[in-house]
Residue frames as qw, qx, qy, qz and C-alpha x, y, z in Angstrom:
[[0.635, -0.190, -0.606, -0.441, -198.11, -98.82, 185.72],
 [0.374, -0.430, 0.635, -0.522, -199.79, -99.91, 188.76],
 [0.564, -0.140, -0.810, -0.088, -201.46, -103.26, 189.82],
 [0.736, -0.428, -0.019, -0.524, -204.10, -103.99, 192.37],
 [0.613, 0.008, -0.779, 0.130, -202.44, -106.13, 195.03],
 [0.368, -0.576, 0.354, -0.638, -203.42, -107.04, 198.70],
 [0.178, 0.177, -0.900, 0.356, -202.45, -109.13, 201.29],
 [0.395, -0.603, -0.690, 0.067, -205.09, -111.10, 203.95],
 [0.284, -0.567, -0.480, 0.607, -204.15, -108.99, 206.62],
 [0.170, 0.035, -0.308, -0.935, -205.15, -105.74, 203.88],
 [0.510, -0.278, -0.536, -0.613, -208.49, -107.24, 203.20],
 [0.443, -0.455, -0.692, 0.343, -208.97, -108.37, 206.97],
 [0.189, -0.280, -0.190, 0.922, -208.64, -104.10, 208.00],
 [0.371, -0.078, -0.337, -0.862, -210.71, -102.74, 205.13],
 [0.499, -0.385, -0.744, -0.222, -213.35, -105.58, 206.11],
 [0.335, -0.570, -0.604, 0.445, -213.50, -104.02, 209.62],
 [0.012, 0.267, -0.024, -0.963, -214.11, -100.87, 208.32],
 [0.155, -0.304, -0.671, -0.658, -216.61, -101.88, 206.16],
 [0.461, -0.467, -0.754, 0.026, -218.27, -103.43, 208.88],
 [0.092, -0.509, -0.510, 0.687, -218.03, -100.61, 211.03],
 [0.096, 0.063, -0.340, -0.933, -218.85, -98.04, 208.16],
 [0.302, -0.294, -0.740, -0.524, -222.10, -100.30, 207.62],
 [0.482, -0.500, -0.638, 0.332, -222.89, -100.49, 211.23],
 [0.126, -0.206, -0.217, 0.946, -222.93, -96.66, 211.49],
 [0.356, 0.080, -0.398, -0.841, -225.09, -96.16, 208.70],
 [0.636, 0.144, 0.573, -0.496, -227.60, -98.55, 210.63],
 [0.752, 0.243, -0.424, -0.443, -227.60, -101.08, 207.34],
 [0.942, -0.082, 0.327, 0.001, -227.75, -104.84, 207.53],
 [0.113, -0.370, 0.721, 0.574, -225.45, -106.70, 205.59],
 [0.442, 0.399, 0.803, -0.035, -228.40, -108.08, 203.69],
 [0.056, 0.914, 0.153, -0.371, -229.50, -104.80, 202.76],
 [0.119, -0.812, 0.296, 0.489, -226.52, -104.04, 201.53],
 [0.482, 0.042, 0.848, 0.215, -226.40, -106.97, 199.58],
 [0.259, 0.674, 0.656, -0.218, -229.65, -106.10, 198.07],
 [0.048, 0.870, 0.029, -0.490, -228.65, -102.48, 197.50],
 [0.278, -0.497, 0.639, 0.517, -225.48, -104.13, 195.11],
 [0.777, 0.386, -0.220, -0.447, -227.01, -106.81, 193.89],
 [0.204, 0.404, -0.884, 0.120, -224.87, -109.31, 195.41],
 [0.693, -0.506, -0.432, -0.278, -226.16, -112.11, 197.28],
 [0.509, -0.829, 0.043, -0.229, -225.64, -111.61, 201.09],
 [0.797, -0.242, 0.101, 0.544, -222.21, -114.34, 201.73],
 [0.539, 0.680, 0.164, 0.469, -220.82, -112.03, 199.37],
 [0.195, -0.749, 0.355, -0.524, -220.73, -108.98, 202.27],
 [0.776, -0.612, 0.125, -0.087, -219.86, -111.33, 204.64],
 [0.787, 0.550, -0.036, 0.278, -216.81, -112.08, 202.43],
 [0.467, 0.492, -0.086, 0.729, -215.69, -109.35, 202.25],
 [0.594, -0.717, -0.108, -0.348, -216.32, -108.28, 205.81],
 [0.930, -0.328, 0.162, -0.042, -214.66, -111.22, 207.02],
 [0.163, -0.715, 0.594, 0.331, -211.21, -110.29, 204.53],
 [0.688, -0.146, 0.704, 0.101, -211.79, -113.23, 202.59],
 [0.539, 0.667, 0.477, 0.190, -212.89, -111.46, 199.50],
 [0.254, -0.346, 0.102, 0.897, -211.10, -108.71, 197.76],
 [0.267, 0.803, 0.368, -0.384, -213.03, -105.46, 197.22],
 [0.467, 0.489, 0.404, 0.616, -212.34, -103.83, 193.88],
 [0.014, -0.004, 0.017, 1.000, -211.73, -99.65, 193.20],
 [0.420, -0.316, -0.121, -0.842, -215.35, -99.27, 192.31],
 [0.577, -0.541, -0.567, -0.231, -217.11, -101.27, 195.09],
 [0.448, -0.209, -0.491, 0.717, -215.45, -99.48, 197.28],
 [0.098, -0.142, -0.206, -0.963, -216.59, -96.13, 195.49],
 [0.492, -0.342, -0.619, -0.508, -220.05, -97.87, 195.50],
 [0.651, -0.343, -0.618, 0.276, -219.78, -98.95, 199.15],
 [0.142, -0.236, -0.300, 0.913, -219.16, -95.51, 200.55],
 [0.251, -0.096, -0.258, -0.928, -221.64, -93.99, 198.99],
 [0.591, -0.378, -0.658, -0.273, -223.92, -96.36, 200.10],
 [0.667, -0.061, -0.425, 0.609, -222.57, -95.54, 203.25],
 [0.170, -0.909, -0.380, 0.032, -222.10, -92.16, 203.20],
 [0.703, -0.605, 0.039, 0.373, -218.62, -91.76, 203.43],
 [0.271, 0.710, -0.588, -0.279, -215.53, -90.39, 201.68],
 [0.888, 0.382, -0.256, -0.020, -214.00, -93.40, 199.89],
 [0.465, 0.373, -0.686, 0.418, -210.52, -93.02, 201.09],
 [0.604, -0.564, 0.323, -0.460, -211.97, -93.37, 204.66],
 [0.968, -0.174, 0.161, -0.079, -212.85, -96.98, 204.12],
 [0.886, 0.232, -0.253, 0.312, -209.61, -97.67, 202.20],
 [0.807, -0.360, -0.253, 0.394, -207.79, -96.49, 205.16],
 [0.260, -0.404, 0.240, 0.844, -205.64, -92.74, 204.62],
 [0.427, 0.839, -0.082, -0.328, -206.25, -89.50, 202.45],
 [0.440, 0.672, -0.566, -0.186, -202.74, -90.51, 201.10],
 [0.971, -0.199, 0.087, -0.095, -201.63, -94.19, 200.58],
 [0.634, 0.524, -0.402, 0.403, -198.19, -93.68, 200.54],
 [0.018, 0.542, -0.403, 0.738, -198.26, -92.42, 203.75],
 [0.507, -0.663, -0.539, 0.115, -199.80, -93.77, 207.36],
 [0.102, -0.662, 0.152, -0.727, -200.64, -91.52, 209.81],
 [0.100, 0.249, -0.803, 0.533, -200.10, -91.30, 213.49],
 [0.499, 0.148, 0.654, -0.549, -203.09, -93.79, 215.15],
 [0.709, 0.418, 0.018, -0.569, -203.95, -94.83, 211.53],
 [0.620, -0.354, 0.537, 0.450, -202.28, -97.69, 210.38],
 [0.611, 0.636, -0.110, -0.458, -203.89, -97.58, 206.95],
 [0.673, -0.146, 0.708, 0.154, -203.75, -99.85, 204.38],
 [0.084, 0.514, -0.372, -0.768, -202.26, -99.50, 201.11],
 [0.793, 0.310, 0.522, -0.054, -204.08, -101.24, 198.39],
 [0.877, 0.433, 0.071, 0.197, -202.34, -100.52, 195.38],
 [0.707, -0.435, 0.454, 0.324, -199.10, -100.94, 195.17],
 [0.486, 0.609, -0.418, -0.467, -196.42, -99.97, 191.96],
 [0.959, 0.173, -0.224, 0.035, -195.83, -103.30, 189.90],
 [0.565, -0.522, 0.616, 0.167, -192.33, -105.04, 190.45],
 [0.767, -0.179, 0.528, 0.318, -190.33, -106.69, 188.31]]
């Protein structure tokens, strides 16, 4: 069994990917807002690391994008970093 856990400094990395992911694809963060259905703080949130992003808004967020998925979440494999990537693992097996 797994579990969804992540740390600030996890959701601080993905946020700067978003942000750059969104900034490639020449969207606002309004826009993108718009595109979810969120209201706009919402991407700034989760930009900003202060929000954690769920499996499918990520899915949703690349695609909106353009991107593979595992780009934004950091590595093809999340067991692994690669050299110049730190990547960031987001889930994580349970404990205890």
């Amino acid at each position: 069994m797994t579990t969804t856990t992540t740390t600030t400094t996890d959701r601080a990395a993905l946020g700067k990917r978003l942000r750059a992911a969104r900034e490639a694809a020449g969207l606002s963060q309004r826009q993108v807002a718009a595109r979810l259905g969120y209201h706009h703080p919402t991407i700034v949130w989760i930009e900003q690391g202060t929000r954690t992003v769920s499996f499918l808004e990520a899915v949703q967020l690349a695609h909106i994008y353009g991107i593979e998925v595992m780009a934004l979440l950091g590595t093809a494999s999340q067991s692994q970093e690669t050299p110049g990537d730190p990547g960031v693992p987001l889930l994580q097996p349970a404990t205890g």
